[in-house]
Residue, then its C-alpha position, 0 to 999 in steps of 0.5 A: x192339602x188334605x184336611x187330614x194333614x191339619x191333624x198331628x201326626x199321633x192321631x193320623x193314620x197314615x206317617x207319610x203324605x204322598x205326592x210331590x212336596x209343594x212351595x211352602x213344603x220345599x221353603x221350609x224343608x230348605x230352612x230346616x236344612x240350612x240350620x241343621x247342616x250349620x249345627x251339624x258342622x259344628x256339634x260341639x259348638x252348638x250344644x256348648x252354647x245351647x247348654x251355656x244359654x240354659x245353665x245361665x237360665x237356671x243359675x238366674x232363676x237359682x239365684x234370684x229364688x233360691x240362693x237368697x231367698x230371704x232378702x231382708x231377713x237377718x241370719x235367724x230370725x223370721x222373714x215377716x215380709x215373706x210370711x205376709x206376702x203368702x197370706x190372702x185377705x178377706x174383707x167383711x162388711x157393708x160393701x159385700x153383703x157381709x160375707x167373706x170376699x177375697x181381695x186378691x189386690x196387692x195394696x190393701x187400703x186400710x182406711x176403709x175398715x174399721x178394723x184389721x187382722x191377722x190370723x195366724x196357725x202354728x203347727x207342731x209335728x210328730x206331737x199328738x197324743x201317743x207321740x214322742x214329742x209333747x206340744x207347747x201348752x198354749x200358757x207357754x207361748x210367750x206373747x208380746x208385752x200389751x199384745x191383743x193376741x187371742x187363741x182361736x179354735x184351728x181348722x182341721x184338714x183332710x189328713x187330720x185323723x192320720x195326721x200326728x201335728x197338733x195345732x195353735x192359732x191366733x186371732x191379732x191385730x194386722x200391725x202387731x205381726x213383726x213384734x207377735x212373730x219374732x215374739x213367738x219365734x221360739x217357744x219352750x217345751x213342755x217338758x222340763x229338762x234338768x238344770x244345767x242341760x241346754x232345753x230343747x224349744x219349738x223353733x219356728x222353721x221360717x227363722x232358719x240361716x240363709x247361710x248353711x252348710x253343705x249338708x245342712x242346706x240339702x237336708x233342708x231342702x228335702x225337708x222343705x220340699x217335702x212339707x210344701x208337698x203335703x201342705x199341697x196334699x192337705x188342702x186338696x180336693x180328692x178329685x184332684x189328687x186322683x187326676x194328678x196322680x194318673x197325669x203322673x203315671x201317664x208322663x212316666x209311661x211316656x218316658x218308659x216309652x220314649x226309652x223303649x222306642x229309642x231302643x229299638x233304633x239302637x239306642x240303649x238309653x243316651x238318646x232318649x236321655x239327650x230328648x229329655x235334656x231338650x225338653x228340658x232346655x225349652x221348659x228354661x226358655x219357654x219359661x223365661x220369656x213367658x215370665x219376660x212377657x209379664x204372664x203370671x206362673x206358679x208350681x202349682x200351675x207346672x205342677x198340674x199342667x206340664x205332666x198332661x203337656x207331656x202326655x198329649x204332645x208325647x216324643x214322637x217327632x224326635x223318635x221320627x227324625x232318629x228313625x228317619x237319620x239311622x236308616x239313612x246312615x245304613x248302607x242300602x241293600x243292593x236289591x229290594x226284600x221282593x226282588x224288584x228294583x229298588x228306587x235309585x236314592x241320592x248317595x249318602x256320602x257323609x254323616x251330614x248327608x244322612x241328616x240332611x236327607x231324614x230333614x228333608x223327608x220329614x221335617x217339613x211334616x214334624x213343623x207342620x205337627x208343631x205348628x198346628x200344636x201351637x196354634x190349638x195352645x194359642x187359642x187356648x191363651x186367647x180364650x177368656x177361661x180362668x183358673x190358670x189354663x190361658x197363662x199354661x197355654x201361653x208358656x206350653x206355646x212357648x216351650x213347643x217353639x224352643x222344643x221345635x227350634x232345638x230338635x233341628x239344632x241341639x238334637x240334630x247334632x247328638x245324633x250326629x255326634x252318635x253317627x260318628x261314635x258309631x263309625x269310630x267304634x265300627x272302625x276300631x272293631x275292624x281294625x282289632x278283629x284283623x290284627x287279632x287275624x295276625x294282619x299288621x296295625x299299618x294294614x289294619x288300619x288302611x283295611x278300616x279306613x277303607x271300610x268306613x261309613x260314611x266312606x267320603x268327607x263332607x267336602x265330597x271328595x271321598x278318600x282319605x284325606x290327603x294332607x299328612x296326619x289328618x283325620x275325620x271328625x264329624x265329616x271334617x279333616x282335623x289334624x291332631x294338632x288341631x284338637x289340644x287346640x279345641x280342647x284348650x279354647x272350649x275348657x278356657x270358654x267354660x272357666x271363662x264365663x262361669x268367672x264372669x257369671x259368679x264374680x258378679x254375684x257380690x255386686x248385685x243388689x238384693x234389696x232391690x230384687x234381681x239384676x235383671x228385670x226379667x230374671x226377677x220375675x222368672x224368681x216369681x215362678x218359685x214363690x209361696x203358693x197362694x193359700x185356699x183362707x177358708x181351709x186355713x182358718x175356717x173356724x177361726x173366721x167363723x169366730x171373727x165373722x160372729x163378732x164383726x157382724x154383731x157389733x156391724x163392724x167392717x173387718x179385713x182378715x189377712x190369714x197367714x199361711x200356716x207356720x211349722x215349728x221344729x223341736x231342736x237345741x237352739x245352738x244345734x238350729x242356729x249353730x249355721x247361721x252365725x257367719x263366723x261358724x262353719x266356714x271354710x276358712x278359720x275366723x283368723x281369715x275372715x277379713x280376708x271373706x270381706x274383699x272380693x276374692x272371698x266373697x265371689x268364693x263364698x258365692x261359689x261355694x253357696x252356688x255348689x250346694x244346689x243338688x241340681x248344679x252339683x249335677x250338671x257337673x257330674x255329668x259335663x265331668x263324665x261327658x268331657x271323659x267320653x269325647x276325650x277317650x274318642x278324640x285321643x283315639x282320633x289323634x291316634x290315628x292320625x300318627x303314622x307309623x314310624x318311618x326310615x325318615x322323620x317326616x310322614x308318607x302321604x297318604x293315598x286313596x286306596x279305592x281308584x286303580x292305581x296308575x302306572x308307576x312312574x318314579x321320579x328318580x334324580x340319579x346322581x352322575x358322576x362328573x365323569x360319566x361313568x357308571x357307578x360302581x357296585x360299592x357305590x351303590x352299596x353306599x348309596x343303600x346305606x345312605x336311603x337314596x333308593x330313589x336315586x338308584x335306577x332298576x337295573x342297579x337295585x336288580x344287581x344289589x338284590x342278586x348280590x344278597x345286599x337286598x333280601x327278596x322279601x325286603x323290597x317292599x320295605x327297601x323301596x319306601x321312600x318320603x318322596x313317594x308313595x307306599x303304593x309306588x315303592x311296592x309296586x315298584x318292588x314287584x317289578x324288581x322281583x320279577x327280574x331278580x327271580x328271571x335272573x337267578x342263575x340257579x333257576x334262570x332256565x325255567x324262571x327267564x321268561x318272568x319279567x316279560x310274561x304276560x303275567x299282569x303286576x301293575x294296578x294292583x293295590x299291594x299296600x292291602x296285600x303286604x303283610x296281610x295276604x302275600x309275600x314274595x309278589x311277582x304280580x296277579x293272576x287274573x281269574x274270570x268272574x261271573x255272575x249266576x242268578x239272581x237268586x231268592x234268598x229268604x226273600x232277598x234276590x241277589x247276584x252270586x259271583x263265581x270266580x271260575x276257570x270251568x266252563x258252564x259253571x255258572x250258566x248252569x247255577x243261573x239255570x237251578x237260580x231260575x227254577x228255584x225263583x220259579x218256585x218262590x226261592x230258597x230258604x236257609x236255617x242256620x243251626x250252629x255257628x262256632x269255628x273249632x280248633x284242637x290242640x294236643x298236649x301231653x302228660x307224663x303218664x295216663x292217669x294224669x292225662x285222664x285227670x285232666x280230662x275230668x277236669x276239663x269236663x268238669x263245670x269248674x274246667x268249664x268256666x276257668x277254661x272259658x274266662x282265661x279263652x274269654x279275655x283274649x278277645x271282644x268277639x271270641x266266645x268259648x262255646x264248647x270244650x270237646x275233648x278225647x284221649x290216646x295215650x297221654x295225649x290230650x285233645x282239646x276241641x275249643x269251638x267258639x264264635x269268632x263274629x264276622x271274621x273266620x277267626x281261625x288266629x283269633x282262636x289260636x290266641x284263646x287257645x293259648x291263653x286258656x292253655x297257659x291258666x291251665x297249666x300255671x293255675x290248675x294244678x297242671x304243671x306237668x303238661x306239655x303242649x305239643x301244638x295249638x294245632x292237633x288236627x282235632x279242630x279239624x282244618x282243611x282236611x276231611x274229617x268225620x268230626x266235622x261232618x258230625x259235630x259241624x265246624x263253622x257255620x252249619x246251614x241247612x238249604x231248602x227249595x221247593x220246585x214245581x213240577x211244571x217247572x222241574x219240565x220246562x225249565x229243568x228238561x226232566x221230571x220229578x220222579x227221575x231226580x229223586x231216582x237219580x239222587x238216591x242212586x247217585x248221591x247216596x248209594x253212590x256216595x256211600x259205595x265210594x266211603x265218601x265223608x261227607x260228599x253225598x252230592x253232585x258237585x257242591x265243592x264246585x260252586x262253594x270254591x268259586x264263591x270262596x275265590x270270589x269273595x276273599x275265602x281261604x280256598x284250601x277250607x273247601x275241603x271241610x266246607x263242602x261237606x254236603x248231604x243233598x235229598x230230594x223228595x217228591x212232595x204232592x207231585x213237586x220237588x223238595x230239594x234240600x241241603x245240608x251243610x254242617x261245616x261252611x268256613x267263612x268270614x267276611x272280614x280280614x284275609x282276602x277280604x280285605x282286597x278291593x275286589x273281593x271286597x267289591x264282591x261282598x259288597x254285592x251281596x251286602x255282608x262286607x266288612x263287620x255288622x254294624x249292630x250284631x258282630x256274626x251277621x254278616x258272616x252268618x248271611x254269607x254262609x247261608x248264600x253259599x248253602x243257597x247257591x250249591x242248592x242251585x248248582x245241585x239242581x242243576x247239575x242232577x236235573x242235567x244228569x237226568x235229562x242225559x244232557x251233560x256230555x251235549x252240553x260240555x262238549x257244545x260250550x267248552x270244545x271247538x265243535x261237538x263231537x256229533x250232533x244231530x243233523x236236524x240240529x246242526x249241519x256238518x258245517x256248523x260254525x264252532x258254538x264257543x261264540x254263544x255265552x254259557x248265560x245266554x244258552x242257558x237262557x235259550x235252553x230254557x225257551x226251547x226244548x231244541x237247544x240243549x240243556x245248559x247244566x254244570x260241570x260233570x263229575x271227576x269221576 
C-alpha cells in the first residue's frame, strides 16, 4: 500500500489506485456489495426502515426535551427548578484565595459556607430611553413579604449600546428563590391605564403554558430561538463570532457544491437533497449512541463544531459513488473516443448490476477515506484537550460510521430508485414519440419494452417476463396485483407503529424523566446552555465580594441565568394555558379528554405542532404521490390489451429469431370422416376455433371473402398461442390466398413456394407499425465500410446494398480520411418542416392572414396551440407565402429523436384549428395538412435553401501523401475535376441541389441499413461537395442542408435496423437530451457521403472507375493488360470488394477499388 492512500481522497491527487485490488481490498468490496444488493433488492423497504428508525430517534428526543419541557411546573408559573438548573456557582473565601472559583459540581454542600446567594438579572425588552414601552420602576417590583432581596447594579454586555433592553438585578439569599421568583412572576407597568381597562404587566417568559395552540406554540418557538440566539451572540468574544460565521458560510458553499456536483451528473436537486437526509439520519444516530455512552454534548458544542465537520469531510464520497453508478448505467459505446479497443467490461444486465459494478470499483477506497477519518477523530477523543473538542471528536466519529453504514444501504437504494424512474420515464417517452408517429399503443409498447435498459431482469434471463400481466420494479417481476397489496402492508406499517409510538405518550412518567434511559440523556443535548457568571453579573459580584471579604465571610453565589419579561395583557398570555380554553373539543367533552382515547389525541395533537414533524409529513405526502403516479403507470403496463378471449396472451421475447412455426391444432373430426363442409367452418369462424381449422380450409375461408386479407393477422390470434405464431402463421395463409387468386393466378402462382423467405421474422414489431398485407422478406446484403473517424469517435458504417464496390469504395475514402485525422461535422440547423394549404374566400383576406401570422402576436398563438400537442415538437418558425387565395404555411420545428413528419402533422392541425376558431378566421378552409410546401420526398429549391431536417456540414482534410498512395491520384486532379464535374457540370444539367458525385448512393444505403424512409432520399441528398487544395493537401468538404432522419419510430423499431443503430450507438431516444441521437445520426451520414465522394472522385481521376466495375461486378473484364492478367484468367468475382480495396491501396498493380459510376 502506498503511503499516499492513508491520505483521504480530497487531498490526494490521484482518484483511482491502480494495480490489482488486494485480500483486504477483495474482503471489503465483498461486504459492501452483499449489503448494497440486499438493499438495493428491496429500496422501499430499506429506506421505510431507516427512515422509521430515524423519526423514532427524533420523536424521543422531541418528547423528552421539548414537548414537555417544563416538568414540575404547573400550567403558568415559573419552573424554578430549571431556572436553578441553568445557573453557575462561585465559591469565595479561605479555600481559594478569596477569589472567584466556579464550582461546576452538581451538589453543592452548603454547610461549608457561611452564607449563600443568588444573583438574579431581570431583562425587559424594547424599554429604554426613546422606546415605546416603559421599564418596571424598581419601587413597583413586588418582593416578597420579610424579603432580603436587594438591588444590585447590572452588567452590561456587547450590545449594550445598540441594545433597546433595560435591566434589574437582585442580590438574595439562595433559599428565598421559589418565593422571590413566583413573587416577581409579574410585575406593573409603569404606566397607568384607566380604570375599568385590563393593565398591561411585565410577565416573566419562563411562567409561559406548556400547553398552547398551534399558532401560539410556533411563535413562541421562533420567539425562543431566536432570543437564545442573541443571548449567545451578547456573551461572545468577536473572534469567535467572526470564526463561526465563516464556519457557516463555508458549510453552505459546501451544499451549493454538493448541488451543483450533482447537477452536472443529471441530477436537478433530489439527490443531493437525499445525501443531505442522510447526513441528517447519521447526525440522529450518531448523536443517540454518543449520549447512550454517557459523553456529555450541548448546542453549543453542535453549534461550533458540525459546520467545520461538514467543511473538512465535504460530500465527495457520495458525489463518487453517483458518478461511478450513472456511468455504468449508461450503455457503452461500441469504440473508444481515439479509435482503439476498448477494454471488454462485465455486461451490465440490471440496475443492480450497475451498483453492484460502481461498489466494487469504488467502495473499497470511499471506506478506506472513512476509516482513516474516524481514526484521525478518535485520536482526537483520546487526546486530554479540554474545552468540548474530545466529546465533538467522539460524536463526529460516530456520525461518520452511520454516514458510511447508510451511504451503502439507504443511498445506494435512492439511486437505485432514480435508475429505475429513469428507465421508466425513458420508456414512457418512446412509447408516446411512436404513438405520436401513428404506430399502435400495442406496438408501442412492445417497441419500449425492447429498448429498455437495462434490457434483462436481475434474475439474468433477460426479456420480458414470461408470466401474463407482470412487469419489472427495480430489476424484479411484479404483478399488478402484487403492488395494491405492498401498498396496503406499508401504509398499514406506518399507521401501525405511530399508534403504537403516541399511544404510549400518556403512560410515561414525567416526573421521573423519559421512558428510556438512553433517550433521557439524548434530551440533555437541548438543555439550557451554561452560563460565562462574570458576564452575567460581574458588577454584581463585585459588590458581594467587597462585602464577603470585608467581614471575612465564606460566600457561594449561584448567578442565575438572566430572565426575560414580555409586556402583555395577563388574559392574552395565559388565555393558552387554562386547559379547559382553546381545546379541540368543547369543555362539554372534556371528561371525555380525561380516558385514554383523549389523552393519546391531545398527545397527537401536541406532537403536530412541531414544525419539523409537520414537515416530515409534507414531505412523506408528496413522496408517497411520486411513487404511486410510477407505480399506477407500472400497473398499467402490465394490462393487455383487450382480446377476443377474457384471458390474457402470453407474452414472448422479442429479441431471439423466432423458430418455425409449429401450431398445435386439435381438428375436430366428425364421427364419419368426412371433410368439413364450408358452412362448417364458416361456424367454426364465428365460434373463434381458428385453431382447429387447418391452412387449407382457412385459404378457402379467405378466397371466399369470409376472411378479409388484411384481417389475418387478427383472425389468427388465439390464447392458446402466441401473437408472433398467429402472425407468422398469417403470412403463410396470405401468400397462398394472393398464389391462388384466380384474377392474378397467372403471374401470382409461384408465390407460396418462391424462395421468397417469411419465417424468422418478427411481425409483431411490423403490424400495424411498418407493413401491411406481408407475404414475407426480402433479403437485402449488408455491408460494413470503414472504420470511420468521426469528430474523434471511430465507428463501422453499415450499408445495405445490392450495387457492387459501394462499400469497398467508402472503406477506401473511410482510410484515407482516417489517414488524415478523420472527419469533422457541424451541425447548424435542426427542425423538420411541414406546409399545409388553405384557402380564403378572397386575396385580401388571404393577405390579412398572412399579416397575422407574421405578426408577433401570430407568432406566439400559432406556437402555444402547435405546442400542447406534444412533449418534443417545438414550433421553431412559421414561413409562409401566397398565390391566389392560397395560403401556405411552412411549419419547421424540432421533433427530437424521431423524424417526426405525424408528429408534425398533428401540431399542424392543431395550430390550424385555434386559428380558425379563435383568430378571427372563420372563413378559412383547409385544403390539406400537406401542401407540398414542406417540401416531402421531392426536390424542391426551398429545401435546398432554407434546409429541412438536419443541416450538416462534413469536412476532412487529406494528405498529399495519401491523396497518392491511398487515392491513386493527386491534389490538383481532384479539385480539377470537382470544379468540372460537380459543379459546371451540375449546373449545365439545372441540377437542384446534386452538385456531387454520388451522395444519393451512400445516404440510400445508410437509410436501408438503419430503418430510414428511403423515398426521403430525395430531399436528403441534397449535396454541395468542394475541394480545395490548401498547403498542398486536400480540403474536401460537404454540405447538406436537408438530412431526414430519426432514430426512433418507423423502421427503426425493427431488430435488425435497430441492430444497426446500435452499431453506431444512437438507437432509440437520448436519454438526457431529446435530438441527440438523431442529430448524431445525421452528422454520420454527411461523414460517410464525404467517404464515398472522395472515393468516387479520387477514382474518376485516376481513370480507374470502368477497370474497377467491370473486375468486381462482371464475370471477367472486358480487356485487361497482359502484364496483369493472362487470356485465361480465372473470373475475379471470388476477390471481396473489401479485400481489393485493401490491395488496391498496397499496390499501385491492383486497381483502384472506388464506388458506383454515374447514372449518366
Amino acid at each position: 500500500m502506498r503511503g499516499s492512500s492513508l491520505i483521504p481522497r480530497q487531498f490526494r491527487g490521484d482518484a483511482d489506485d491502480a494495480g490489482e485490488p488486494g485480500w483486504l481490498s477483495r474482503q471489503v468490496t465483498g461486504a459492501l456489495q452483499s449489503v448494497s444488493l440486499r438493499a438495493c433488492r428491496h429500496p422501499i423497504h430499506t429506506i421505510v426502515a431507516i427512515a422509521l428508525l430515524a423519526s423514532t430517534t427524533y420523536v424521543g428526543l422531541l418528547d423528552g426535551s421539548l414537548v414537555e419541557s417544563s416538568n414540575g411546573a404547573g400550567a403558568g408559573q415559573v419552573d424554578v427548578a430549571s431556572i436553578v438548573g441553568g445557573g453557575r456557582n462561585l465559591h469565595l473565601g479561605q479555600d481559594t484565595q478569596w477569589r472567584w472559583q466556579v464550582d461546576n459540581s452538581a451538589q453543592v454542600d452548603t454547610k461549608k459556607v457561611s452564607q449563600h446567594l443568588a444573583i438574579a438579572t431581570f431583562v425587559f425588552p424594547y424599554s429604554s430611553s426613546g422606546s415605546p414601552q416603559s421599564p418596571p420602576l424598581a419601587e413597583n417590583v413586588p418582593l416578597p413579604a420579610n424579603s432580603s432581596a436587594k438591588l444590585i447594579p447590572y452588567t452590561p454586555n456587547v450590545l449594550s449600546p445598540i441594545s433597546q433592553d433595560t435591566h434589574l438585578a437582585y442580590s438574595l439569599p439562595f433559599d428565598e428563590i421559589p418565593y422571590f421568583l413566583r413573587s416577581v412572576q409579574e410585575i406593573p407597568d409603569s404606566v397607568n391605564d384607566p380604570e375599568g381597562i385590563e393593565q398591561k404587566k411585565w410577565i416573566m417568559k419562563a411562567a409561559r403554558s406548556s400547553v398552547s395552540g398551534s399558532h401560539v406554540a410556533m411563535r413562541n418557538w421562533f420567539s425562543d430561538g431566536w432570543n437564545s440566539f442573541v443571548d449567545l451572540i451578547k456573551h461572545a468574544e468577536t473572534i469567535d463570532i467572526i470564526i463561526m460565521a465563516l464556519g457557516y458560510v463555508s458549510m453552505h458553499l459546501t451544499f451549493v457544491s454538493l448541488f451543483l456536483s450533482l447537477r452536472r451528473l443529471g441530477s436537478k436537486s433530489w439527490l443531493a437533497a437525499t445525501v443531505l437526509i442522510s447526513g441528517g439520519f447519521a447526525f440522529l444516530f450518531g448523536l443517540l449512541v454518543t449520549t447512550a455512552l454517557g459523553v456529555p454534548i450541548n448546542m453549543v458544542l453542535l453549534s461550533e463544531g458540525l459546520p467545520f465537520l461538514v467543511v473538512t469531510v465535504g460530500f465527495e464520497k457520495p458525489i463518487i459513488l453517483t458518478k461511478a453508478v450513472l456511468e455504468r448505467s449508461r450503455p457503452q459505446p461500441a469504440a473508444a473516443p481515439n479509435g482503439s479497443a476498448a477494454k471488454p467490461a462485465t455486461p451490465v444486465r440490471s440496475i443492480q448490476d450497475a451498483i453492484q459494478q460502481a461498489v466494487e470499483a469504488t467502495g473499497f477506497g470511499i471506506v478506506r477515506d472513512y476509516l482513516i477519518e474516524i481514526a484521525i477523530l478518535v485520536a482526537g477523543a483520546a487526546s486530554g484537550i479540554q474545552g468540548g473538542l474530545r466529546q465533538f471528536c467522539f460524536l463526529a466519529a460516530w456520525i461518520l460510521f452511520f454516514d458510511c453504514l447508510l451511504l451503502f444501504t439507504f443511498y445506494t437504494t435512492i439511486l437505485c430508485i432514480k435508475l429505475e424512474i429513469n428507465r421508466i420515464k425513458r420508456h414512457i417517452d418512446i412509447r408516446k414519440t411512436l404513438e405520436e408517429e401513428g404506430i399502435t399503443h400495442r406496438v408501442a409498447e412492445k417497441v419500449a419494452s425492447t429498448s429498455d435498459w437495462p434490457r434483462m431482469n436481475f434474475d439474468g434471463k433477460g426479456g420480458n417476463s414470461k408470466t401474463s400481466g407482470a412487469t419489472s420494479i427495480f430489476g424484479q417481476k411484479v404483478r399488478a396485483s402484487s403492488i395494491p397489496k405492498f401498498k396496503f402492508l406499508m401504509v398499514g406499517g406506518f399507521v401501525l407503529i405511530n399508534l403504537l409510538n403516541l399511544a404510549t405518550i400518556p403512560f410515561r412518567n414525567r416526573q421521573d424523566g423519559l421512558l428510556m434511559p438512553v433517550l433521557s440523556k439524548v434530551s440533555n443535548v437541548l438543555s439550557p446552555v451554561p452560563i460565562d457568571p462574570f458576564k452575567v453579573a460581574e458588577n454584581g459580584l463585585d459588590v458581594i465580594y467587597v462585602s464577603a471579604k470585608s467581614q471575612q465571610v465564606e460566600t457561594l453565589v449561584t448567578v442565575l441565568p438572566p430572565m426575560k419579561y414580555q409586556l402583555e395583557y395577563p388574559s392574552a398570555y395565559y388565555g393558552n394555558a387554562n386547559p379547559n380554553v382553546d381545546r379541540l373539543l368543547d369543555t362539554d367533552y372534556n371528561p371525555v379528554l380525561d380516558v385514554v382515547g383523549g389523552r393519546v389525541l391531545e398527545s397527537i395533537l401536541r406532537s403536530l405542532d412541531d414544525p419539523i414533524i409537520s414537515k416530515w409529513i409534507i414531505a412523506a405526502l408528496i413522496l408517497s404521490l411520486i411513487l404511486n403516479g410510477y407505480l399506477f403507470n407500472a400497473a398499467r403496463w402490465s394490462i393487455k390489451e383487450e382480446q377476443s378471449s377474457a384471458s390474457s396472451t402470453p407474452s414472448e421475447s422479442p429479441t431471439p429469431a423466432p423458430a418455425p412455426v409449429k401450431v398445435e391444432r386439435k381438428p375436430i373430426i366428425k364421427e364419419d370422416g368426412t371433410p368439413r363442409t364450408l358452412e362448417e367452418c364458416e361456424q367454426m369462424l364465428k365460434d373463434k376455433l381458428v385453431t382447429s381449422l387447418d391452412d387449407e380450409e382457412l385459404i378457402e375461408l379467405s378466397l371466399r371473402g369470409k376472411i378479409p386479407g388484411y384481417a389475418l393477422e387478427k383472425t389468427m390470434e388465439h390464447e392458446s398461442i402466441t401473437r408472433l405464431q398467429a402472425f407468422t402463421r398469417a403470412v403463410k395463409l396470405r401468400r397462398a390466398v394472393v398464389a391462388r387468386n384466380p384474377v392474378t393466378a397467372a403471374t401470382s402462382a409461384s408465390v407460396e413456394n418462391s424462395k421468397l423467405p417469411y419465417e424468422g421474422m418478427n411481425y409483431t414489431l411490423v403490424h400495424g407499425a411498418c407493413c401491411e398485407n406481408v407475404i414475407g422478406f426480402l433479403p437485402l446484403p449488408l455491408g460494413v465500410a470503414g472504420p470511420l473517424v468521426i469528430d474523434g469517435q471511430s465507428l463501422f458504417i453499415p450499408m445495405a446494398t445490392t450495387e457492387g464496390v459501394l462499400v469497398a469504395s467508402t472503406s477506401r475514402g473511410c482510410k484515407a480520411i482516417n489517414a488524415g485525422g478523420g472527419a469533422t461535422t457541424v451541425l447548424t440547423a435542426d427542425g423538420m418542416t411541414r406546409g399545409p394549404c388553405v384557402s380564403f374566400s378572397s386575396v385580401s383576406r388571404a393577405g390579412e392572414a398572412k399579416l397575422w401570422l407574421d405578426s408577433e402576436e401570430g407568432q406566439s398563438i400559432m406556437k402555444a396551440a402547435f405546442n400542447s400537442t406534444s412533449r418534443f415538437a417545438r414550433l421553431q418558425t412559421m414561413k409562409t407565402t401566397l398565390a391566389g387565395t392560397n395560403l401556405y404555411i411552412r411549419f419547421k420545428t424540432t421533433t427530437g429523436d424521431a423524424m417526426g413528419m405525424n408528429m408534425i402533422s398533428k401540431g399542424v392541425e392543431k395550430a390550424l384549428s385555434v386559428m380558425a376558431n379563435e383568430a378571427g378566421f372563420e372563413d378559412m378552409q383547409t385544403i390539406s395538412v400537406s401542401g407540398n410546401f414542406c417540401t416531402d420526398k421531392k426536390a424542391a429549391a426551398v429545401n435546398w435553401i432554407d434546409g429541412r431536417g438536419k443541416s450538416v456540414v462534413a469536412e476532412a482534410i487529406i494528405p498529399a501523401n495519401v491523396v497518392k498512395s491511398v487515392l491513386k491520384s493527386d491534389v490538383d486532379s481532384m479539385v480539377e475535376l470537382n470544379i468540372s464535374k460537380n459543379l459546371i457540370g451540375s449546373a449545365m444539367a439545372g441540377a437542384l441541389g446534386g452538385f456531387n458525385a454520388h451522395a444519393s448512393n451512400i445516404v440510400t444505403a445508410l437509410f436501408l441499413a438503419t430503418g430510414q424512409d428511403p423515398a426521403q432520399n430525395v430531399e436528403s441528398s441534397n449535396c454541395i461537395t468542394i475541394m480545395k487544395n490548401v498547403g498542398g493537401n486536400l480540403h474536401i468538404s460537404v454540405s447538406m442542408p436537408s438530412i431526414e432522419v430519426g432514430t426512433i419510430g418507423g423502421g427503426t423499431i425493427l431488430e435488425g435496423q435497430g441492430a444497426m443503430l446500435d452499431l453506431l450507438g444512437v438507437r432509440g431516444a437520448h436519454p438526457t437530451n431529446p435530438g441527440d441521437n438523431s442529430r448524431r445520426l445525421a452528422r454520420i451520414v454527411a461523414a460517410a457521403v464525404l467517404a464515398g465522394e472522395l472515393s468516387l472522385c479520387a477514382a474518376l481521376a485516376a481513370g480507374h472507375l470502368v477497370r474497377a466495375h467491370m473486375a468486381h461486378n462482371r464475370s471477367a473484364a472486358p480487356a485487361a493488360p497482359a502484364s496483369s492478367t493472362s487470356p485465361t484468367a480465372p473470373p475475379t468475382r471470388s476477390v471481396t470488394p473489401v479485400s481489393a480495396a485493401v490491395g488496391a491501396a498496397k499496390s499501385a498493380n491492383n486497381l483502384a477499388m472506388t464506388a458506383v459510376s454515374d447514372r449518366k
